[in-house]
LUMLO-239332 format. One record per residue: residue number from 1; x, y, z of N, C-alpha, C in turn. Coordinates in Angstrom, 3 decimals, always signed. Layout:
<recs>
<rec n="NUM" n_px="X" n_py="Y" n_pz="Z" ca_px="X" ca_py="Y" ca_pz="Z" c_px="X" c_py="Y" c_pz="Z"/>
...
</recs>
This chain:
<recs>
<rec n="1" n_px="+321.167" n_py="+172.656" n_pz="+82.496" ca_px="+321.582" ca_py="+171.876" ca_pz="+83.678" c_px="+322.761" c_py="+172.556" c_pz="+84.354"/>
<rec n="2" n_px="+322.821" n_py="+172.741" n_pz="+85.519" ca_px="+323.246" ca_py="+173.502" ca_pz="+86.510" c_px="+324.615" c_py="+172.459" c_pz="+86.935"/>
<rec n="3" n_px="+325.444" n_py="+173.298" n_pz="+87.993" ca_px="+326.376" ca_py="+171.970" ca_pz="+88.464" c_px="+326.137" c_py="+172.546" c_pz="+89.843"/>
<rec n="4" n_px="+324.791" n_py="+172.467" n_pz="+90.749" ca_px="+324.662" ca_py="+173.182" ca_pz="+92.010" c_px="+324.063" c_py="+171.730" c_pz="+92.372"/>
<rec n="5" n_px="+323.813" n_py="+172.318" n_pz="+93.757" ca_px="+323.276" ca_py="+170.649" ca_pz="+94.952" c_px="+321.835" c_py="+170.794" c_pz="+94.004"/>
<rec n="6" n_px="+321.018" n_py="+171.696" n_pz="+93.231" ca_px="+319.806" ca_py="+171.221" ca_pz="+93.363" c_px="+319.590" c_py="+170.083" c_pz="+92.258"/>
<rec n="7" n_px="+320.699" n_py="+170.217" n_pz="+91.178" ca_px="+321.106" ca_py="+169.503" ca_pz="+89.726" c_px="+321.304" c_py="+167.729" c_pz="+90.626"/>
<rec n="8" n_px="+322.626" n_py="+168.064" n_pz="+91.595" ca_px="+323.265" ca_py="+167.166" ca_pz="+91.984" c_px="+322.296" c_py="+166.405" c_pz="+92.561"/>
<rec n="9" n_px="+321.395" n_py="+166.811" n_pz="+93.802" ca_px="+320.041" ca_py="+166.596" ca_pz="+94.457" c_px="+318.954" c_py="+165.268" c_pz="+93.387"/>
<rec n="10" n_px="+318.504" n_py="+166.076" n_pz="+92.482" ca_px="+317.933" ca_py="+165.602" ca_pz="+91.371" c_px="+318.393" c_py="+164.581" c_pz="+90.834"/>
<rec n="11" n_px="+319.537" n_py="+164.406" n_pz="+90.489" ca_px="+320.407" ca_py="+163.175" ca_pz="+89.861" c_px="+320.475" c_py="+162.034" c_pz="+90.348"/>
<rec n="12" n_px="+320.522" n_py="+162.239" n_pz="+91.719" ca_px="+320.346" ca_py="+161.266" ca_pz="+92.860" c_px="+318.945" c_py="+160.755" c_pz="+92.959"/>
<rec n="13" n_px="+318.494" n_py="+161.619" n_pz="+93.120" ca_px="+316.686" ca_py="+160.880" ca_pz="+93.365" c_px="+316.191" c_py="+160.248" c_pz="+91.948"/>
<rec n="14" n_px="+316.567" n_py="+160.590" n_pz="+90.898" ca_px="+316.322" ca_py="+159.933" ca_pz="+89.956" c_px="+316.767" c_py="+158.682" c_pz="+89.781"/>
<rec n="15" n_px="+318.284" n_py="+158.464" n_pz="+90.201" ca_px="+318.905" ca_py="+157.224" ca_pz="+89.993" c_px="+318.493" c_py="+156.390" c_pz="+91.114"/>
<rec n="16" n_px="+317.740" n_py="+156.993" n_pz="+92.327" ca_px="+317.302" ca_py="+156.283" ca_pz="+93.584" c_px="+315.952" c_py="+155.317" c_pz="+92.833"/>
<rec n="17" n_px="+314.784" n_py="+156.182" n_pz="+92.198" ca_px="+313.741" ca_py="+155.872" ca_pz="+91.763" c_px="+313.537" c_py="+154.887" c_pz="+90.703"/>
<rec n="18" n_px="+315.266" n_py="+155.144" n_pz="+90.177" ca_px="+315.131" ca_py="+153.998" ca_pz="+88.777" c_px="+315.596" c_py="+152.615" c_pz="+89.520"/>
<rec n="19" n_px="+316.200" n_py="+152.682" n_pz="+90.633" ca_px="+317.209" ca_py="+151.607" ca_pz="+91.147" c_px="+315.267" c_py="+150.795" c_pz="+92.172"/>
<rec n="20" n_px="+314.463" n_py="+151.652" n_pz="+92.654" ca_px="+313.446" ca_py="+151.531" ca_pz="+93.587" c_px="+312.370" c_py="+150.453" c_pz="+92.401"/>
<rec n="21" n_px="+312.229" n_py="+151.217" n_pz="+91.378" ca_px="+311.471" ca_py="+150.446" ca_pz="+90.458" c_px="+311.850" c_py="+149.577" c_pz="+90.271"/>
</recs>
C-alpha cells in the first residue's frame, strides 16, 4: 500500500461503497 492519490483514491471509494450499502 502506497501513500499516493491512487491508495488515497481507493480508500475513499471503498468507504463511499460501504457507507452506499
Amino acid at each position: 500500500m502506497g501513500i499516493g492519490p491512487e491508495s488515497y483514491f481507493s480508500f475513499h471509494l471503498n468507504t463511499l461503497l460501504l457507507h452506499t450499502i
